[in-house]
C-alpha positions as CSV (number, residue, x, y, z in Angstrom):
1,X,114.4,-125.3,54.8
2,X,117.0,-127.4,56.2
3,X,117.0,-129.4,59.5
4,X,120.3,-128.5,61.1
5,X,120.1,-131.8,62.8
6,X,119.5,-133.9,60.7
7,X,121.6,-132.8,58.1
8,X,124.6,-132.7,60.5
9,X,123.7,-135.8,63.1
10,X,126.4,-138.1,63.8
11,X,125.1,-141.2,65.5
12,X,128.5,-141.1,67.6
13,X,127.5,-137.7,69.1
14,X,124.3,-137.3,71.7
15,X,122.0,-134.6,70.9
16,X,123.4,-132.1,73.3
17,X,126.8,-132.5,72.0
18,X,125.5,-131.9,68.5
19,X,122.9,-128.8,69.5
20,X,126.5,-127.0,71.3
21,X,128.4,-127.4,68.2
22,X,125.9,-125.8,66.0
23,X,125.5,-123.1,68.5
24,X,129.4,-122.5,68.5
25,X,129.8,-122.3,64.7
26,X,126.5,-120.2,64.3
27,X,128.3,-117.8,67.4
28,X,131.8,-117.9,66.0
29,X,132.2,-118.8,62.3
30,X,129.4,-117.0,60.5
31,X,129.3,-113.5,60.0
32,X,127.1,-111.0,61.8
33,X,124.6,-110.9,58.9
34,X,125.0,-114.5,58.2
35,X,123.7,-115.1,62.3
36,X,120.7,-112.5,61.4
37,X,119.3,-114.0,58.4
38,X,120.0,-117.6,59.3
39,X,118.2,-117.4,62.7
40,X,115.5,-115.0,61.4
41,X,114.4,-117.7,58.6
42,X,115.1,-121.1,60.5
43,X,114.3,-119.8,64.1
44,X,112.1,-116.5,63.7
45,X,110.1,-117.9,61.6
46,X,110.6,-114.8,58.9
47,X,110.3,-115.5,55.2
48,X,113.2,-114.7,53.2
49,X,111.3,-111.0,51.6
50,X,110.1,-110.3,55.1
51,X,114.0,-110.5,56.0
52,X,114.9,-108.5,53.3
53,X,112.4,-105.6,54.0
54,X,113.5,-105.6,57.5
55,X,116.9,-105.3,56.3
56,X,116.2,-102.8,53.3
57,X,117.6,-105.6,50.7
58,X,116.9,-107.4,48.0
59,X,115.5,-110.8,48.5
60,X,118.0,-112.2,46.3
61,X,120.6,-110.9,48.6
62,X,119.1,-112.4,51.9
63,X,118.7,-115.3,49.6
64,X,122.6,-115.5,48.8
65,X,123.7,-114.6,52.5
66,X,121.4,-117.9,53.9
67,X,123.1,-120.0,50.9
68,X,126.7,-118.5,51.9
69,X,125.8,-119.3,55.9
70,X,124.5,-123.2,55.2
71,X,127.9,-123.5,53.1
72,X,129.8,-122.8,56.1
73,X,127.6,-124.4,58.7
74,X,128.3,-127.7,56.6
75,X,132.0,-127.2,56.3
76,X,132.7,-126.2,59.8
77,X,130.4,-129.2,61.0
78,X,132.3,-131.9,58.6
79,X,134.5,-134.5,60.9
């Protein structure tokens, strides 16, 4: 599991600053099923096969959408 804010900190950038732009890529750059299965794993707590029966998918698929939403969280957070 990765630590958004660690992975993404920039010693130049307070906290808050760094917790709203997370928030605004999560809101505005990541698909609606990118959102879901991101903030089901990271922030409810869900594994990723209890996200996938939720969903009715494979886990390999919930698997591939989390991979695809981390990609763009770290190129839309890159300075």
């Amino acid at each position: 599991m990765i630590n958004i804010l660690s992975d993404y900190s920039d010693i130049r950038l307070p906290r808050q600053v760094q917790l709203r732009r997370i928030r605004r890529v999560i809101r505005d750059e990541l698909t609606e099923q990118q959102r879901e299965v991101l903030l089901a794993v990271y922030y409810g707590g869900k594994t990723q096969a209890q996200v996938a029966k939720d969903r009715g998918v494979s886990r390999s698929t919930v698997c591939r959408t989390l991979h695809r939403a981390e990609a763009r969280l770290r190129r839309f957070l890159r300075y």
